[in-house]
VEXGU-394298 format. One record per atom (N, C-alpha, C): residue number from 0; residue in one letter; atom name; x, y, z. Coordinates in Angstrom, 3 decimals. Layout:
BEGIN
<pt i="NUM" aa="a" at="CA" east="X" north="Y" up="Z"/>
...
***
This chain:
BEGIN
<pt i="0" aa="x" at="N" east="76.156" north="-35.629" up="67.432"/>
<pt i="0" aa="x" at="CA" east="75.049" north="-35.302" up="68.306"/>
<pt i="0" aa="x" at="C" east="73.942" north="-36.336" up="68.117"/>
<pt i="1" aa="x" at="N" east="73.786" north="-37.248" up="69.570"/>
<pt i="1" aa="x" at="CA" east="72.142" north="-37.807" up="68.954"/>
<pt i="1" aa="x" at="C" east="70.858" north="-37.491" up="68.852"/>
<pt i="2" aa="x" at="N" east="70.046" north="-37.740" up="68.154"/>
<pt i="2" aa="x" at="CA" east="69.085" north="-37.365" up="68.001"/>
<pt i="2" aa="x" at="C" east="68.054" north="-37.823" up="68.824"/>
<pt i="3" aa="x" at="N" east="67.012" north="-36.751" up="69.615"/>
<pt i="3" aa="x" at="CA" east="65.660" north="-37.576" up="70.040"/>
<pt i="3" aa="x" at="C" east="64.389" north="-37.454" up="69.812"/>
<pt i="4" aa="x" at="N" east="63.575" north="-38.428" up="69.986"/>
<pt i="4" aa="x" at="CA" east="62.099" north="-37.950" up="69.292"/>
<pt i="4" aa="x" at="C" east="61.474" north="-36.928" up="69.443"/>
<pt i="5" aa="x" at="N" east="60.588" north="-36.857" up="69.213"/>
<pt i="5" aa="x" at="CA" east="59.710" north="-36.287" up="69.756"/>
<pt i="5" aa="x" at="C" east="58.791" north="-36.026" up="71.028"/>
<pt i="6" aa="x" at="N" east="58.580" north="-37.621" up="71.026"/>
<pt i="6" aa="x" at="CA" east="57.983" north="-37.945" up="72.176"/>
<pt i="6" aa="x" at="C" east="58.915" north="-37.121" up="73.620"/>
<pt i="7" aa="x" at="N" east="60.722" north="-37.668" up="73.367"/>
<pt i="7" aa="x" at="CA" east="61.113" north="-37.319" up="74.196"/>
<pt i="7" aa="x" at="C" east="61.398" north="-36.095" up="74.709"/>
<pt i="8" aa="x" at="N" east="61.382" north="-35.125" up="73.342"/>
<pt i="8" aa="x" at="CA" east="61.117" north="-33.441" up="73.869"/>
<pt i="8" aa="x" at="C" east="60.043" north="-33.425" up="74.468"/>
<pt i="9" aa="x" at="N" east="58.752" north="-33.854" up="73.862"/>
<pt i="9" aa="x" at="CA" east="57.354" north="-33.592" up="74.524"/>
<pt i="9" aa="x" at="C" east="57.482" north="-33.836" up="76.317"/>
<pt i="10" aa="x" at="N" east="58.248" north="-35.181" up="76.343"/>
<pt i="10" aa="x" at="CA" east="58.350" north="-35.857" up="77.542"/>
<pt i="10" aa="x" at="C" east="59.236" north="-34.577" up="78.699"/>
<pt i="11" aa="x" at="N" east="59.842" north="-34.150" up="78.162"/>
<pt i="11" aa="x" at="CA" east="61.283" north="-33.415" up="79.093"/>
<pt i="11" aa="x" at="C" east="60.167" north="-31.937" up="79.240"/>
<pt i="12" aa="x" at="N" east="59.810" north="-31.858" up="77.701"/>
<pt i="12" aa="x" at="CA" east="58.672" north="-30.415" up="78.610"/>
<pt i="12" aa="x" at="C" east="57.782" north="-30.317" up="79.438"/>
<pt i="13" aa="x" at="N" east="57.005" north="-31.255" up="79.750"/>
<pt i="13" aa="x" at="CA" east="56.003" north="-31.396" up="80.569"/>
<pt i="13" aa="x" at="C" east="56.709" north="-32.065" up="82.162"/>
<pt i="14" aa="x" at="N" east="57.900" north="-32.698" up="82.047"/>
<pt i="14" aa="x" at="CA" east="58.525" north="-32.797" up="83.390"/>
<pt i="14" aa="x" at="C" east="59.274" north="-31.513" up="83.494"/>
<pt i="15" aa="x" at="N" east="59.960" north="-30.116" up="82.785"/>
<pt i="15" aa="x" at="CA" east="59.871" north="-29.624" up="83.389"/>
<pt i="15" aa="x" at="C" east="58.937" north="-28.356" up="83.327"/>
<pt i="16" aa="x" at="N" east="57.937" north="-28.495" up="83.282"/>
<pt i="16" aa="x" at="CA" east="56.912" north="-27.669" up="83.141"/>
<pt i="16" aa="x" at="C" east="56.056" north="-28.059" up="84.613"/>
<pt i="17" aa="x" at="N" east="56.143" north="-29.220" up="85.044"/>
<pt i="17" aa="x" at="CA" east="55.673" north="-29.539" up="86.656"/>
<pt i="17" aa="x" at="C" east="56.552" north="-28.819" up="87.551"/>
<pt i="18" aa="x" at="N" east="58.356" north="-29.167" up="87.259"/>
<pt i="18" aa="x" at="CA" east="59.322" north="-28.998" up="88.315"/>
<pt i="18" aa="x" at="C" east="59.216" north="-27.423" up="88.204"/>
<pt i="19" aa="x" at="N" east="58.814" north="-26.461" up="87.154"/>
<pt i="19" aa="x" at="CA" east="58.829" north="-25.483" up="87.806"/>
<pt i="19" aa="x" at="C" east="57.468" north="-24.690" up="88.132"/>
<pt i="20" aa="x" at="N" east="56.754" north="-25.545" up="88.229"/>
<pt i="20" aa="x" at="CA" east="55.209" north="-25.257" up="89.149"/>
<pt i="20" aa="x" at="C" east="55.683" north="-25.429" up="90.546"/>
<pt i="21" aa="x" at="N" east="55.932" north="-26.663" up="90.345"/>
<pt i="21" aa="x" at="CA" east="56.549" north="-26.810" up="91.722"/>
<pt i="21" aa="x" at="C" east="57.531" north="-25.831" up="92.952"/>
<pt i="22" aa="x" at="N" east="58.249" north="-25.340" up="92.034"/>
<pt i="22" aa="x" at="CA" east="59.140" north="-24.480" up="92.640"/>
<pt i="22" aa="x" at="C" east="58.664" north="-23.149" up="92.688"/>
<pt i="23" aa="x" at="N" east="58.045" north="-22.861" up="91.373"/>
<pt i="23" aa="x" at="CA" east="57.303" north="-21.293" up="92.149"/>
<pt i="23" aa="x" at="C" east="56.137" north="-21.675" up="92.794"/>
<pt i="24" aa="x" at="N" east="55.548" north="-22.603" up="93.207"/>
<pt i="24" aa="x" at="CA" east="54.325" north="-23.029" up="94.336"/>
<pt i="24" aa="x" at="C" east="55.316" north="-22.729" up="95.453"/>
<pt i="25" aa="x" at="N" east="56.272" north="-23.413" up="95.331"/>
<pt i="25" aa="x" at="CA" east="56.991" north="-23.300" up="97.087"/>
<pt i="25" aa="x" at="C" east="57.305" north="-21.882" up="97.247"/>
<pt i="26" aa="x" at="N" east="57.997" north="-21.181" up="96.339"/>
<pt i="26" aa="x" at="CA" east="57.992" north="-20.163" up="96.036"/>
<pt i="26" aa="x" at="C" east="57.172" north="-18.999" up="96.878"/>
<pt i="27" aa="x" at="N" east="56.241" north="-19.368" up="96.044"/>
<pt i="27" aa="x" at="CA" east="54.693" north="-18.456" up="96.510"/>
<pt i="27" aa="x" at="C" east="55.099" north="-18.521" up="98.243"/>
<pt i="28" aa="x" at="N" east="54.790" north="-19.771" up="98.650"/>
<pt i="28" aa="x" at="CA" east="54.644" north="-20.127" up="99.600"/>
<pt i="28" aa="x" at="C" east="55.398" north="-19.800" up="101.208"/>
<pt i="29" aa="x" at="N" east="57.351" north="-19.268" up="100.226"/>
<pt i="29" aa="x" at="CA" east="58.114" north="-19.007" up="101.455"/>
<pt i="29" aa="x" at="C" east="58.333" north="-17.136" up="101.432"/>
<pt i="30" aa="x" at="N" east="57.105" north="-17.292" up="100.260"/>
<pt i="30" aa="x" at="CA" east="57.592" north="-15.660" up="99.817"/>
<pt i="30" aa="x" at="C" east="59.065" north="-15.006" up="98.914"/>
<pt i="31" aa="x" at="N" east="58.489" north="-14.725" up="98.272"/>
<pt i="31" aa="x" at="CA" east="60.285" north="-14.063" up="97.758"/>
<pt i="31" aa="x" at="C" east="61.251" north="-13.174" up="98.348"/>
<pt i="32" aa="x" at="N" east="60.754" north="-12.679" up="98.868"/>
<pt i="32" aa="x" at="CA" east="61.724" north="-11.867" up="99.809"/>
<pt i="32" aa="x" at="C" east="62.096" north="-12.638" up="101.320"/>
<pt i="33" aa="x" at="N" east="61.486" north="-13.577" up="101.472"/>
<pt i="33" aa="x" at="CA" east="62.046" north="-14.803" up="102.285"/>
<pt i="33" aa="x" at="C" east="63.272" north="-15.283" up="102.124"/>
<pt i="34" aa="x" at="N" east="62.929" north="-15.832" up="100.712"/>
<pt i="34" aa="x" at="CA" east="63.584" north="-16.885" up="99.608"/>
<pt i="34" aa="x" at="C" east="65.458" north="-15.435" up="99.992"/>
<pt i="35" aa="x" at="N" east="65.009" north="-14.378" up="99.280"/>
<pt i="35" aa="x" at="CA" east="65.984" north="-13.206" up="98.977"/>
<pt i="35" aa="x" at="C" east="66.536" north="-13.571" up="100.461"/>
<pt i="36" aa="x" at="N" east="65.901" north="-12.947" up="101.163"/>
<pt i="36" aa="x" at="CA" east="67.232" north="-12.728" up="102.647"/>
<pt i="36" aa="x" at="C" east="67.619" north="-13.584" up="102.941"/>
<pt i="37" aa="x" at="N" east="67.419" north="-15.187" up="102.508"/>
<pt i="37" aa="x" at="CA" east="68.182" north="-16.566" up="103.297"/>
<pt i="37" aa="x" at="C" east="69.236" north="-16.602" up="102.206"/>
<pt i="38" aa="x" at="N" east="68.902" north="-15.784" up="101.083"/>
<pt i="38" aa="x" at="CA" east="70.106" north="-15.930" up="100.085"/>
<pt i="38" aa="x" at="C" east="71.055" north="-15.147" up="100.476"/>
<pt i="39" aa="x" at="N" east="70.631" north="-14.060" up="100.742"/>
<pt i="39" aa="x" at="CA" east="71.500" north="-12.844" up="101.053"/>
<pt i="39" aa="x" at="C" east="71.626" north="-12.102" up="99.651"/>
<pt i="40" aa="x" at="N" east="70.435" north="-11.797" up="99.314"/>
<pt i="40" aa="x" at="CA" east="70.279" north="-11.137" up="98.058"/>
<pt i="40" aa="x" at="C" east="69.194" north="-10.236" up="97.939"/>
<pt i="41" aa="x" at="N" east="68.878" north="-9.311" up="96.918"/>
<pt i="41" aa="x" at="CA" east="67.457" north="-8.659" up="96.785"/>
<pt i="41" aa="x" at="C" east="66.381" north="-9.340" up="96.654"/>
<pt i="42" aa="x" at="N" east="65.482" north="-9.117" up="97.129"/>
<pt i="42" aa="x" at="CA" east="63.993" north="-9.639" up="95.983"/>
<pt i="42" aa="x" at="C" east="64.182" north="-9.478" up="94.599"/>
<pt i="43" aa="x" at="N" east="64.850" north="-8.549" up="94.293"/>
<pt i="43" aa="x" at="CA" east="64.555" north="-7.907" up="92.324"/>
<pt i="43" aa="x" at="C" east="65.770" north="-9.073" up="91.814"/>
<pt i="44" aa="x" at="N" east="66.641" north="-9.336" up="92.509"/>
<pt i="44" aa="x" at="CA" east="67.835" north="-10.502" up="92.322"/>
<pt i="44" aa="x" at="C" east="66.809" north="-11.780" up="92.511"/>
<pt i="45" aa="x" at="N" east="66.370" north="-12.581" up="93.231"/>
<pt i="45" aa="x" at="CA" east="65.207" north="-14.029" up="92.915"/>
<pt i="45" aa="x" at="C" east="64.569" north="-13.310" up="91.969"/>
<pt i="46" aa="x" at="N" east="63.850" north="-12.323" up="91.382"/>
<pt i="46" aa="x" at="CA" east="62.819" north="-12.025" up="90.628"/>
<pt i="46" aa="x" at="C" east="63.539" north="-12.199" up="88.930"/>
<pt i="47" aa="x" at="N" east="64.713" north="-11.536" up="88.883"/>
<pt i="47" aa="x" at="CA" east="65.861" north="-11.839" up="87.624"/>
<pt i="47" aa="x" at="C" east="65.975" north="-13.640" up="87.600"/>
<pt i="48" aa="x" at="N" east="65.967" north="-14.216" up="88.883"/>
<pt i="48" aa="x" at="CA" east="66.564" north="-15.531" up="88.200"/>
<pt i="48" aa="x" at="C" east="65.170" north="-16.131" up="87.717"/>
<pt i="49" aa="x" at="N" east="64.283" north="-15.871" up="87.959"/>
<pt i="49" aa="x" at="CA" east="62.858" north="-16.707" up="88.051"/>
<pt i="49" aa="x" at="C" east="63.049" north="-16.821" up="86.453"/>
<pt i="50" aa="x" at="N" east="63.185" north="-15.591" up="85.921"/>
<pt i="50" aa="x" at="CA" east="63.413" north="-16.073" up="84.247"/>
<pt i="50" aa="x" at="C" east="63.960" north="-16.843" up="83.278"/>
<pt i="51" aa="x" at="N" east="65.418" north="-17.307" up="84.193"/>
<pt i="51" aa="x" at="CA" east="66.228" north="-18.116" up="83.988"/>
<pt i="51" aa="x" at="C" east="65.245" north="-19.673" up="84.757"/>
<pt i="52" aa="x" at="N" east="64.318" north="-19.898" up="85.220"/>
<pt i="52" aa="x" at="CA" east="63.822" north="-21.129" up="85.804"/>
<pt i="52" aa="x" at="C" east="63.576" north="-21.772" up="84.988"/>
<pt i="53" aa="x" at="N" east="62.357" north="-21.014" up="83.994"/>
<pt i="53" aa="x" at="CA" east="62.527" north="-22.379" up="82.971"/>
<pt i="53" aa="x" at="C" east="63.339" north="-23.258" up="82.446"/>
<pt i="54" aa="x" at="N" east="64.335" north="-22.501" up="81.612"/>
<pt i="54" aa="x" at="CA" east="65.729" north="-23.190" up="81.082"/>
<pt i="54" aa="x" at="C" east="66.230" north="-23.937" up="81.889"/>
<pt i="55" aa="x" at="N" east="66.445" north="-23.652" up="83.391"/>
<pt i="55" aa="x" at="CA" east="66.776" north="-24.457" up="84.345"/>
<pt i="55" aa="x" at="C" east="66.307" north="-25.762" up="84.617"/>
<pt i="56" aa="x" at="N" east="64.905" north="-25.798" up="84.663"/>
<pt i="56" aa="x" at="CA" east="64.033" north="-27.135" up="84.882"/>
<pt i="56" aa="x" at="C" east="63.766" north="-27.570" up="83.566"/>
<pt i="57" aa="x" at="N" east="64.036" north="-27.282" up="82.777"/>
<pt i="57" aa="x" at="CA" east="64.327" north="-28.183" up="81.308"/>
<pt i="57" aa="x" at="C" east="65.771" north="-28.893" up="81.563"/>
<pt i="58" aa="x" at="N" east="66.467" north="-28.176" up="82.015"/>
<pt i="58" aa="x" at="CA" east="68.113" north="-28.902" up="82.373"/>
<pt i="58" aa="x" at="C" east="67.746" north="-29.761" up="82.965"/>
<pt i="59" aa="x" at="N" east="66.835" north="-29.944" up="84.530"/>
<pt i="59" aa="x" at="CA" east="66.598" north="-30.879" up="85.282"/>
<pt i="59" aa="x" at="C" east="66.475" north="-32.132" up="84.560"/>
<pt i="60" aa="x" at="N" east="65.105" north="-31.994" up="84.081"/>
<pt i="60" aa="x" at="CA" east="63.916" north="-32.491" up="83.154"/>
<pt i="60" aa="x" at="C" east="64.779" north="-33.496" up="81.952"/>
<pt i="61" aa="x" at="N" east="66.104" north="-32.894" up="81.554"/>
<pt i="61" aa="x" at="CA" east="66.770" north="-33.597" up="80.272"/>
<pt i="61" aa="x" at="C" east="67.849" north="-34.648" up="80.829"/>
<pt i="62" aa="x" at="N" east="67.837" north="-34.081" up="82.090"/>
<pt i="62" aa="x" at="CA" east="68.912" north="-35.339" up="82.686"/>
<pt i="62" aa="x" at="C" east="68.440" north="-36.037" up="83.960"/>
<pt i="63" aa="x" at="N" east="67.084" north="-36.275" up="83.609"/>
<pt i="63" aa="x" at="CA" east="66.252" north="-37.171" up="84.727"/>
<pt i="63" aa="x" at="C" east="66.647" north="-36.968" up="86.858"/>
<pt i="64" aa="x" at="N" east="66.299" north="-35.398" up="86.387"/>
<pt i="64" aa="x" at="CA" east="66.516" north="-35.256" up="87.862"/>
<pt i="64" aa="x" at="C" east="65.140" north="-34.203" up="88.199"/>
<pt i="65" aa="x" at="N" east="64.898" north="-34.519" up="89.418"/>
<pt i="65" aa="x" at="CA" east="63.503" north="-33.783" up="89.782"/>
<pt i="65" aa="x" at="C" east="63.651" north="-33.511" up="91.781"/>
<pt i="66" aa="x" at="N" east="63.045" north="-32.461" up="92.063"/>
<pt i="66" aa="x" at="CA" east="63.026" north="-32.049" up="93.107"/>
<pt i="66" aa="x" at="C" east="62.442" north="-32.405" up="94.240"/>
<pt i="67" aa="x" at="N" east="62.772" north="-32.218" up="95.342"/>
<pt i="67" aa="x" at="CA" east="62.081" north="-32.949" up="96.388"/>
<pt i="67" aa="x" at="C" east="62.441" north="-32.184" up="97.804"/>
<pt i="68" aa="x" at="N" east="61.090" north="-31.820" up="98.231"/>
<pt i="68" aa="x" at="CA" east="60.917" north="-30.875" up="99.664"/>
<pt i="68" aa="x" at="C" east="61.970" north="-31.718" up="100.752"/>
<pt i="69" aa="x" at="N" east="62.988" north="-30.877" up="101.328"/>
<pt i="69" aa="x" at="CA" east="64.201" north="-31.642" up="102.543"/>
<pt i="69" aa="x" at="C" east="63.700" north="-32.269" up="103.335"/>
<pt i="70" aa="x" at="N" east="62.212" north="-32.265" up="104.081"/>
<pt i="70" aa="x" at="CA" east="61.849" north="-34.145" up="104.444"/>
<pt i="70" aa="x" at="C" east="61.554" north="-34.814" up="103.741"/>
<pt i="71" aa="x" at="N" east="61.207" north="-34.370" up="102.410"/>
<pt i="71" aa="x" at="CA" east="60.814" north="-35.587" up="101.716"/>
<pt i="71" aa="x" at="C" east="61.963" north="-37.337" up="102.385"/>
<pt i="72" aa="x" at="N" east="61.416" north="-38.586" up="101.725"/>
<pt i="72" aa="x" at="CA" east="62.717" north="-39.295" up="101.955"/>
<pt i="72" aa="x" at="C" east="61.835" north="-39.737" up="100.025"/>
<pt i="73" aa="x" at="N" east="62.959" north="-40.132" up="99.493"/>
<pt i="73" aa="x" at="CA" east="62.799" north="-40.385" up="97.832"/>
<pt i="73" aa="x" at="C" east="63.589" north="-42.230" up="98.114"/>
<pt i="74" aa="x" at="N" east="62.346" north="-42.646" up="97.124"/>
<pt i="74" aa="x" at="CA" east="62.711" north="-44.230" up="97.471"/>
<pt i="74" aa="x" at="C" east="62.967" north="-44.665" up="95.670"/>
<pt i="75" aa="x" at="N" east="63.912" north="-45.279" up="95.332"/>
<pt i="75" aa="x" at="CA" east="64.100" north="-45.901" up="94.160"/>
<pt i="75" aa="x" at="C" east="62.692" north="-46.481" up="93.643"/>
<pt i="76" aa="x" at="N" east="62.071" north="-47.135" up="92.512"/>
<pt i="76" aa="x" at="CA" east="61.113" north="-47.639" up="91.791"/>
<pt i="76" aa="x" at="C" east="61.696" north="-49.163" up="92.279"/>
<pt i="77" aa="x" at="N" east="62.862" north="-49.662" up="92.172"/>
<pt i="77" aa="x" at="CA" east="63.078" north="-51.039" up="92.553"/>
<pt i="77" aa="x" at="C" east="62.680" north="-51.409" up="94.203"/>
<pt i="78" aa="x" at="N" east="63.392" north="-50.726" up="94.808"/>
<pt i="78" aa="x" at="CA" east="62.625" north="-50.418" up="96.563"/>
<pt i="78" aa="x" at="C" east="61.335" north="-50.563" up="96.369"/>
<pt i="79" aa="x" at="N" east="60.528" north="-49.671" up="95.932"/>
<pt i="79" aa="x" at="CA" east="58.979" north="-49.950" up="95.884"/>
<pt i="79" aa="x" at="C" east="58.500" north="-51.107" up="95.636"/>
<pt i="80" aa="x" at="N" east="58.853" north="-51.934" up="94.475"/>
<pt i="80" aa="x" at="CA" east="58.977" north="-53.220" up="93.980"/>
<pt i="80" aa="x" at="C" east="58.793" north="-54.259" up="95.237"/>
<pt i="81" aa="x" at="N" east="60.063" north="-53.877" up="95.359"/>
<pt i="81" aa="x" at="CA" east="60.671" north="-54.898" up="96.743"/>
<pt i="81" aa="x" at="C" east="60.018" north="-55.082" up="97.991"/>
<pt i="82" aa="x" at="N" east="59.304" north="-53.918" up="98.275"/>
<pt i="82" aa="x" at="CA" east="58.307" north="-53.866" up="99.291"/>
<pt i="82" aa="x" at="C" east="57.141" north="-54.597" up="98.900"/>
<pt i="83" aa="x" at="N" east="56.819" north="-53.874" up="98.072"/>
<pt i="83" aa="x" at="CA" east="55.419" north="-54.844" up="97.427"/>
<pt i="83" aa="x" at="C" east="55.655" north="-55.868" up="97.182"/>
<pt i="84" aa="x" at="N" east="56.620" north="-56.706" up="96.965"/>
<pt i="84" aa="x" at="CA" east="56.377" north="-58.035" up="97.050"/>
<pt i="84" aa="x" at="C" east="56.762" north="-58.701" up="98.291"/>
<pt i="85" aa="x" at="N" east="57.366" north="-57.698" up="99.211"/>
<pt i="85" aa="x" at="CA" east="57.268" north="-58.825" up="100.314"/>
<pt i="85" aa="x" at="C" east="56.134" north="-58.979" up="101.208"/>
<pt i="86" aa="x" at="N" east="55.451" north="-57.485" up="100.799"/>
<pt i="86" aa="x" at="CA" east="54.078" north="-57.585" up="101.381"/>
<pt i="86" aa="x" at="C" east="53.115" north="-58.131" up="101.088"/>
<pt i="87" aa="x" at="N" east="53.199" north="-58.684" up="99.783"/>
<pt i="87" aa="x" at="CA" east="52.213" north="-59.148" up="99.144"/>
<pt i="87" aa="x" at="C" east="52.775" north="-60.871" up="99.626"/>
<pt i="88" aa="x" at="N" east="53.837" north="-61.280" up="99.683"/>
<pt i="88" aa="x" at="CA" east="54.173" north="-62.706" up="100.168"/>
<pt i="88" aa="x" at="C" east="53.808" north="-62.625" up="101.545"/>
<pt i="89" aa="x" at="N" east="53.724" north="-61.311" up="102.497"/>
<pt i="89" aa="x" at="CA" east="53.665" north="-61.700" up="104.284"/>
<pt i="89" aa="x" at="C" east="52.031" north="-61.733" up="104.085"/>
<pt i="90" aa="x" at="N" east="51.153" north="-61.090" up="103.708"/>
<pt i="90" aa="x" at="CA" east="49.971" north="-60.867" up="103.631"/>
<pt i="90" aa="x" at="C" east="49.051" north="-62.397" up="103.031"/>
<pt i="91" aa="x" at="N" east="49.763" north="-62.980" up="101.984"/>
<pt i="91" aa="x" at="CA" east="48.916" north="-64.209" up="101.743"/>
<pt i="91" aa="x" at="C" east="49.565" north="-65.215" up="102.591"/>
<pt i="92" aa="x" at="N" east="50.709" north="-65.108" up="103.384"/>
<pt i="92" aa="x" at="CA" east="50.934" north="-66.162" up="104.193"/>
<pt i="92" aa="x" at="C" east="50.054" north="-66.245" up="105.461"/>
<pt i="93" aa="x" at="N" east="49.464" north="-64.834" up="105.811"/>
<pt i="93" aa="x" at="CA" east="49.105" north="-64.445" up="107.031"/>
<pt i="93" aa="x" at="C" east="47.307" north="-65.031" up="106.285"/>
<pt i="94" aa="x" at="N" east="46.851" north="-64.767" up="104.786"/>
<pt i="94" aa="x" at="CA" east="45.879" north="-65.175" up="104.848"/>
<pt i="94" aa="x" at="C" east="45.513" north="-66.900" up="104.953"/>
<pt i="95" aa="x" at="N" east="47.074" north="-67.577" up="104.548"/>
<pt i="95" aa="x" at="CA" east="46.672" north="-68.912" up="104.234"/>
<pt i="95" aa="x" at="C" east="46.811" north="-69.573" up="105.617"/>
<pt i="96" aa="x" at="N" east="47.272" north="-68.713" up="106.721"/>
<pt i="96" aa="x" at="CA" east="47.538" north="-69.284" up="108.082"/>
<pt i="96" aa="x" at="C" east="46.203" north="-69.253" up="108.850"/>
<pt i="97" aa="x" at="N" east="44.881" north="-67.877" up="108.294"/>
<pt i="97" aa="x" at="CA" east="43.767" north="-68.021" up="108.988"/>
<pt i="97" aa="x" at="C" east="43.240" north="-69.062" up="108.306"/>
<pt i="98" aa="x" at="N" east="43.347" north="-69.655" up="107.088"/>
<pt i="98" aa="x" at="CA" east="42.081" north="-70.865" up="106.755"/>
<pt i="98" aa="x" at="C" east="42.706" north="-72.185" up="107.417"/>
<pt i="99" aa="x" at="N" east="43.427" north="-72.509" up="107.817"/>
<pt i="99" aa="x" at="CA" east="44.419" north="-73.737" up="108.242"/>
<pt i="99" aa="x" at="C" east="43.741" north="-73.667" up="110.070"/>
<pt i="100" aa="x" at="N" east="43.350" north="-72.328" up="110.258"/>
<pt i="100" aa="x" at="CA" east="43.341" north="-72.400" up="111.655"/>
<pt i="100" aa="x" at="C" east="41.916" north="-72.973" up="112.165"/>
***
């Protein structure tokens, strides 16, 4: 078994200590007995699993996965990168083309 720091428990609790804010915010939000009839289940059935959430979003949280609302669109950290630098190359070309003019 390997071992991890500290840091990295600290790290996995507080990601999932967001992911499941997150989810009972939406939660709140679609109602539980919403949530229940699109399941095809009770309210007191979502209300039993909610207990099981934590443990759940620690699972997330330990294997670097995190949630995201169905429009979201989720872009890699390298994508972001990639944008920013081409914007940052179209943007000083566009500035070095007004002093030339």
């Amino acid at each position: 078994m390997n071992t991890v720091s500290p840091e990295q428990v600290e790290s996995t609790r507080r990601k999932a200590a967001r992911l499941q804010g997150t989810i009972l915010r939406q939660l709140s939000l679609v109602t539980q007995e919403h949530a229940a009839d699109c399941m095809g289940v009770s309210s007191s059935t979502v209300s039993r699993q909610k207990e099981d959430l934590e443990r759940f979003c620690q699972l997330l949280a330990a294997i670097d996965l995190q949630i995201s609302p169905v429009g979201a669109v989720v872009v890699e950290q390298a994508e972001i990168a990639a944008l920013e630098s081409m914007a940052f190359k179209y943007l000083k070309a566009r500035v070095e083309g007004r002093r030339e003019e």
